[in-house]
C-alpha positions as CSV (number, residue, x, y, z in Angstrom):
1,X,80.4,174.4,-56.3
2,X,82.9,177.3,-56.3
3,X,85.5,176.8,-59.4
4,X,88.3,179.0,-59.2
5,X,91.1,179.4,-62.3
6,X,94.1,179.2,-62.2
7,X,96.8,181.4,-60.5
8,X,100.3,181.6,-61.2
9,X,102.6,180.7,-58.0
10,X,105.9,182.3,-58.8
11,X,106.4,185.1,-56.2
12,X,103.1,183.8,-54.3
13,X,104.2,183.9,-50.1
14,X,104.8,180.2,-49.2
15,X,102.4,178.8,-46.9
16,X,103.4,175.2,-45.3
17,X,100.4,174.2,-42.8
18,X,101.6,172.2,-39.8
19,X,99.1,169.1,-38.3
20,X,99.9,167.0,-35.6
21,X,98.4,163.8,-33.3
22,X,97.4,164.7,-30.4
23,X,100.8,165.1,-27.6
24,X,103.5,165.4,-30.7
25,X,104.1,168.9,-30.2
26,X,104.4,170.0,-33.8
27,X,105.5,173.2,-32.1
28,X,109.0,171.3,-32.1
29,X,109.4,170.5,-35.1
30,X,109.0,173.9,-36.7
31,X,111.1,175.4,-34.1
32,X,114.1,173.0,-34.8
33,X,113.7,173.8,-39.0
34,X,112.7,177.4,-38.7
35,X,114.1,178.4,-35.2
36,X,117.0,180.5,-36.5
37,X,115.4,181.9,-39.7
38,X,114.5,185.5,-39.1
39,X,112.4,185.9,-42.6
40,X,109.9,183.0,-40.9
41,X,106.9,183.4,-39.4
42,X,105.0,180.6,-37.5
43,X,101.4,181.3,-36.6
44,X,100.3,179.9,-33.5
45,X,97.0,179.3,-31.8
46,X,96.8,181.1,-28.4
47,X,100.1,181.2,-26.6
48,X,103.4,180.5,-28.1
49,X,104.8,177.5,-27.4
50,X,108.1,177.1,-25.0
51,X,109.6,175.8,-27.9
52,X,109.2,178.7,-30.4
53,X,110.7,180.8,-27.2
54,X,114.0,182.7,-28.0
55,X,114.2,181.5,-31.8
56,X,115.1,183.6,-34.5
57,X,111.9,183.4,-36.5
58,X,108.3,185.6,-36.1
59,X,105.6,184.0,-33.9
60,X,102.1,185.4,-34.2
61,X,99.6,184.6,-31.7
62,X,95.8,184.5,-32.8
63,X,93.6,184.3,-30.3
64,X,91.4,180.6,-30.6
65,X,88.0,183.3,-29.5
66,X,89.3,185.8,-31.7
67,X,85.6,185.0,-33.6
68,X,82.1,183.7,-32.1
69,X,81.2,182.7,-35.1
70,X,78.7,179.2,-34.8
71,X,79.8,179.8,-31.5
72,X,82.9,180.0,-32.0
73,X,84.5,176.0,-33.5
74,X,87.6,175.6,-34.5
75,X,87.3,175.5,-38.4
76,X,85.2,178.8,-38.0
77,X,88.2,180.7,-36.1
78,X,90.6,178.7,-38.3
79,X,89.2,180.4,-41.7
80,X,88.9,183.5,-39.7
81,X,92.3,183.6,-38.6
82,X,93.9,182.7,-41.6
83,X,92.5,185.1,-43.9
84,X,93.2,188.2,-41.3
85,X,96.3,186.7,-40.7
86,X,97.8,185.7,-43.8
87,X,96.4,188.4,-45.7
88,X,98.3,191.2,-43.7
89,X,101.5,188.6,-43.6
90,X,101.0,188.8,-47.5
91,X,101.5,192.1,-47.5
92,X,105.1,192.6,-45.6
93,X,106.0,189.9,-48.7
94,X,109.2,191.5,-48.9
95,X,110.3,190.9,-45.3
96,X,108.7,187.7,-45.1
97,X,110.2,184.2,-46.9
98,X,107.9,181.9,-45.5
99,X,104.7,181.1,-43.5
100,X,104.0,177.8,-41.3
101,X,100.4,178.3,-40.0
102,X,100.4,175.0,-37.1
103,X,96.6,174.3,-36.5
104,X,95.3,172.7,-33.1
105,X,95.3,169.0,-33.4
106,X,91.4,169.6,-33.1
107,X,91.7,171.7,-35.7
108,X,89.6,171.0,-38.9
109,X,92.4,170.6,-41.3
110,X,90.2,170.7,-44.7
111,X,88.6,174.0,-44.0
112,X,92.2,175.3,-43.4
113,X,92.9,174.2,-46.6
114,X,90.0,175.0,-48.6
115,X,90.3,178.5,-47.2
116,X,93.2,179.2,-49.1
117,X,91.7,177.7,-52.4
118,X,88.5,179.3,-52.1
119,X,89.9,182.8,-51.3
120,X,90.5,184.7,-54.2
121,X,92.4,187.1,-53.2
122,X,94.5,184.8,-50.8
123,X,95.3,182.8,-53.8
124,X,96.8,185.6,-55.3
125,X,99.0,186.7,-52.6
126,X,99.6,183.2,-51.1
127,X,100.6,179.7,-52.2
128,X,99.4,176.9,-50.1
129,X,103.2,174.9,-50.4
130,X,102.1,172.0,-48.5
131,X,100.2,169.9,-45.6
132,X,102.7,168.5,-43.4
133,X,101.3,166.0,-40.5
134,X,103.3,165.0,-37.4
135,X,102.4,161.3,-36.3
136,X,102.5,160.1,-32.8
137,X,104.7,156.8,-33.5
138,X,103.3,155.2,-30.4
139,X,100.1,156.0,-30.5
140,X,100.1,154.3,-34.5
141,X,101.3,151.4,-33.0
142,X,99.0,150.9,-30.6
143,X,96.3,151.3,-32.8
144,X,97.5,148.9,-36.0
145,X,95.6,146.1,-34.8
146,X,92.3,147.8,-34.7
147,X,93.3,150.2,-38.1
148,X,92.0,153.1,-35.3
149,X,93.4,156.5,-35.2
150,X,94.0,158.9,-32.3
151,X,91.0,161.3,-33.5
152,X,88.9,161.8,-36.7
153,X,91.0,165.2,-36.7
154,X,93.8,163.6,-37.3
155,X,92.9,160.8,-39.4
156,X,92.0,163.2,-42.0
157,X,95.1,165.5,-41.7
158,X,97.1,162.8,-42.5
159,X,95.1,161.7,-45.2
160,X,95.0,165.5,-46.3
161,X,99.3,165.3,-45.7
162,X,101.9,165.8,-48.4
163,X,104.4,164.9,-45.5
164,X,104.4,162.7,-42.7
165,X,107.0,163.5,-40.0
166,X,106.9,160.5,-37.7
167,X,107.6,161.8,-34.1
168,X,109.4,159.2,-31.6
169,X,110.6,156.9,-33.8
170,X,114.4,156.5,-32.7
171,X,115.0,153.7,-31.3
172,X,112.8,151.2,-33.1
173,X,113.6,147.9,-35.1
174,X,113.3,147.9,-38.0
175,X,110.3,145.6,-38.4
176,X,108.4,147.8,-36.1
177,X,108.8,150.7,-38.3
178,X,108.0,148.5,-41.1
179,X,104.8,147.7,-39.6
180,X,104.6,151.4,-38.9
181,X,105.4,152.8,-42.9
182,X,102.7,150.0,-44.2
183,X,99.9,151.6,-42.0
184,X,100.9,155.0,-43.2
185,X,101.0,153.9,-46.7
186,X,97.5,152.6,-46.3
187,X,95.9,155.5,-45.1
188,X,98.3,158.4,-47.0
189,X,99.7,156.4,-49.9
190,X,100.8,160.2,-51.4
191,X,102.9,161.3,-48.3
192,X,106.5,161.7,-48.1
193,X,107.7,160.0,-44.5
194,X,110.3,161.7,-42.9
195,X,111.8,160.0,-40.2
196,X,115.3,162.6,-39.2
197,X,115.5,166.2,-38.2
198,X,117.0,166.4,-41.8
199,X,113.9,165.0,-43.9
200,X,111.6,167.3,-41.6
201,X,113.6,170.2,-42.5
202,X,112.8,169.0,-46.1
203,X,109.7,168.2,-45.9
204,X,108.9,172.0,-44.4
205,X,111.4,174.3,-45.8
206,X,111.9,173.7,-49.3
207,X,109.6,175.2,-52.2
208,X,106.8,172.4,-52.8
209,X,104.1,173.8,-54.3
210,X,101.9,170.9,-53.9
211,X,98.8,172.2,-53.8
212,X,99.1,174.0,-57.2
213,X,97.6,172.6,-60.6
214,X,101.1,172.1,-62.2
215,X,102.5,170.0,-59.9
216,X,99.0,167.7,-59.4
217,X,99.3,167.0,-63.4
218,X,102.9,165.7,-63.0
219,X,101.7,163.9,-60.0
220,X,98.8,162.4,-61.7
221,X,100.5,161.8,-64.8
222,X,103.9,160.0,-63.0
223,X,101.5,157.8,-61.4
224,X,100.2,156.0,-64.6
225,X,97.6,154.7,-62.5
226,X,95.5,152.6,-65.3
227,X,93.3,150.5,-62.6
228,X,90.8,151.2,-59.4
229,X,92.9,151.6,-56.2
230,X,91.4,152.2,-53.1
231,X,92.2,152.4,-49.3
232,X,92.3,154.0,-46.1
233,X,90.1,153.3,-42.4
234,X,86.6,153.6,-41.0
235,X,87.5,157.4,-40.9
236,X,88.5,158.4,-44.3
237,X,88.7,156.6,-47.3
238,X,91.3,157.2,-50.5
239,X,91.1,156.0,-54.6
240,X,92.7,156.5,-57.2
241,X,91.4,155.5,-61.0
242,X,92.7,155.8,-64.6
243,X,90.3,155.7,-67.4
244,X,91.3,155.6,-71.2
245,X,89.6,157.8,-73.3
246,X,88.0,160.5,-73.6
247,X,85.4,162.1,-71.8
248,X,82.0,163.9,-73.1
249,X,82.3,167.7,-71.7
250,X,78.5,167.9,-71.1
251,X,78.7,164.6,-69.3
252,X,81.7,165.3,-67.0
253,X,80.4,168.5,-65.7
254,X,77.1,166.9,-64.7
255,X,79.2,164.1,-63.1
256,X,81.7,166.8,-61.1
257,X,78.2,168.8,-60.3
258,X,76.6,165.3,-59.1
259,X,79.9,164.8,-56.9
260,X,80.3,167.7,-55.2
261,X,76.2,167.9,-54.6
262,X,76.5,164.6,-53.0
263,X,79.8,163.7,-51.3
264,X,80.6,167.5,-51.4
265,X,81.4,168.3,-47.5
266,X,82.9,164.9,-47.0
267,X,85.2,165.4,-49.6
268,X,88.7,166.4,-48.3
269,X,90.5,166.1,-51.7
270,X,90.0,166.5,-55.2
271,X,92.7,165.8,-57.9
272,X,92.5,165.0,-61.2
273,X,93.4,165.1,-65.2
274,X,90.7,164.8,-67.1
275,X,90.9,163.5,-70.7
276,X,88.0,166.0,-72.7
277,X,86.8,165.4,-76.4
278,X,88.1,168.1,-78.8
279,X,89.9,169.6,-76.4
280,X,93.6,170.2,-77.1
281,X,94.8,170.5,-73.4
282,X,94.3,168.5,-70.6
283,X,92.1,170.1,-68.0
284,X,93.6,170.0,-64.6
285,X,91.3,170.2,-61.2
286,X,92.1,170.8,-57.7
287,X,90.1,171.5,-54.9
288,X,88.6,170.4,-51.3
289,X,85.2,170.1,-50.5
290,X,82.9,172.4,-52.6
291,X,85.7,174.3,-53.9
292,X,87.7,173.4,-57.0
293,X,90.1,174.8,-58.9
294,X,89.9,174.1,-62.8
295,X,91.9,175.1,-65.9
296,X,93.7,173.8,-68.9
297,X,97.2,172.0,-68.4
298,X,99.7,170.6,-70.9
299,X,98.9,169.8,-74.5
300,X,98.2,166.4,-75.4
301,X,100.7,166.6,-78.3
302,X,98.8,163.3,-80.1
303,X,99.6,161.2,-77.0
304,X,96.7,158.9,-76.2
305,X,94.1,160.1,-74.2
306,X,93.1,158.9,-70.6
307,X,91.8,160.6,-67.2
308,X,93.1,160.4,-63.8
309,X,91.4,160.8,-60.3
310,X,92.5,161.2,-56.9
311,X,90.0,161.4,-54.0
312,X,90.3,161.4,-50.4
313,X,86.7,161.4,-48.4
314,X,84.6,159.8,-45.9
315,X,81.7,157.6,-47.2
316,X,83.6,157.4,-50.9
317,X,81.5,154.8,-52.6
318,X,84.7,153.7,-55.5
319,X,82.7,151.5,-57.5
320,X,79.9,153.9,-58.0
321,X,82.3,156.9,-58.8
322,X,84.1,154.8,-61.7
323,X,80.9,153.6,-63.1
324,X,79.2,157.4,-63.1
325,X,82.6,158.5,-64.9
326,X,82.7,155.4,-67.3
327,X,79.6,156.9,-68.0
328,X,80.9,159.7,-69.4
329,X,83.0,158.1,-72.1
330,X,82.6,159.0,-75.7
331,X,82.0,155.8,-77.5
């Protein structure tokens, strides 16, 4: 497992990356929020899309064979392409306000993601601000009954998604769009839903930060989650746990090093606050796949002690992750 510390974010270039089901064009979306913004950049797969024609902001093409590397799939050019591109993008900071990087919808939306984590020197230039999945309305719908999604690609952006912008959705009653939000909510219970122009421009323009240590503790911690809380499809499965007490150091590493040695590739999301014996701060962990990101948080300031997990993952096994961390307790 790589671990990574900490990085500050302050003046970090913003980096939102932009998913989409198959047809919704995500191209659109970013083109109506960033269209007249000449300090944006949108990076783009291939050619640019008509939609990004004759706006304001930067478009950067990156050619999909730009690297034959395992002859040449799309999460190898994608980790290619992002740390060429973003690195060079990083360096014009001054020019430059934001970045929105929109990924193929076959696009492997975790190694995107875990590129930016597990680059150090990307992490120091760039801040991933957030994941931001555009959903095909009528394709969900379609699909509720059978709890299907359009492709495993997707399923796992949006489980990955700190936004949800749901794309042909005027027109709807309201009890369709019910139906619609529940589904969502069962497979990306942490995801905004934005469902005007105005809560897209939201959900992609302002300062998020998500993906930073800080603002997973006050997640974690706002949550108060005290029980075992699970969900998601026959793609990708989410839980979430809270666990009073504290937690033997030894112990917990061998159970984060058991973790990522089993489950490690299938893991799309790591968060958690873990609750350590002796130690004065909380420690704080991040990450995707085999790459975390550890370090101390806030001060526990004789509040009572208890950890919080997050994971998102194919093949999660709950049960057996709460009783391996249980296991862990100092009693």
């Amino acid at each position: 497992m790589q671990v990574c510390t900490g990085v500050p974010a302050d003046r970090r270039l913003p980096v939102t990356l932009l998913t989409g089901d198959p047809g919704t064009e995500p191209a659109r979306v970013a083109a109506q929020v960033l269209g007249a913004d000449p300090d944006a950049v949108v990076v783009v797969a291939g050619f640019t899309p008509e939609e990004l024609l004759g706006t304001g902001c930067q478009v950067i093409e990156v050619d999909p064979e730009v690297a034959d590397l395992e002859e040449g799939c799309s999460c190898c050019r994608v980790r290619f392409d992002l740390i060429t591109v973003l690195h060079r993008l990083a360096a014009r900071r001054h020019r430059v306000r934001r970045v929105v990087v929109q990924l193929d919808s076959d696009a492997d939306a975790a190694t995107a993601v875990q590129t930016m984590l597990g680059d150090s020197e990307l992490r120091r230039r760039c801040a991933l601000d957030a994941v931001v999945h555009v959903v095909d309305v009528a394709a969900s719908l379609s699909m509720l009954p059978a709890g299907h999604h359009p492709t495993h690609s997707s399923a796992e952006a949006l489980a990955l998604a700190d936004h949800v912008v749901l794309n042909g959705a005027s027109g709807l009653s309201a009890a369709t769009m019910g139906e619609v939000r529940r589904s969502l909510r069962h497979r990306a219970p942490q995801a905004t839903l934005a469902t005007s122009p105005h809560a897209a421009t939201l959900a992609i323009d302002s300062p998020h930060r998500a993906w930073s240590l800080p603002a997973t503790e006050r997640r974690l911690l706002s949550a108060h989650d005290t029980h075992l809380a699970e969900g998601g499809n026959s793609v990708v499965r989410w839980m979430t746990l809270g666990l009073p007490g504290a937690l033997d150091p030894d112990r917990l590493q061998d159970w984060i090093h058991d973790l990522n040695h089993e489950s490690g590739p299938d893991l799309l999301k790591v968060e958690a606050v873990f609750a350590v014996d002796d130690e004065p701060t909380r420690w704080v962990a991040l990450g995707v796949r085999s790459t975390l990101e550890l370090a101390d948080g806030t001060p526990w300031n004789g509040h009572a002690r208890s950890s919080s997990i997050r994971l998102v993952g194919r093949g999660l096994d709950p049960v057996a992750v709460r009783d391996r961390l249980v296991d862990c307790l100092v009693v």
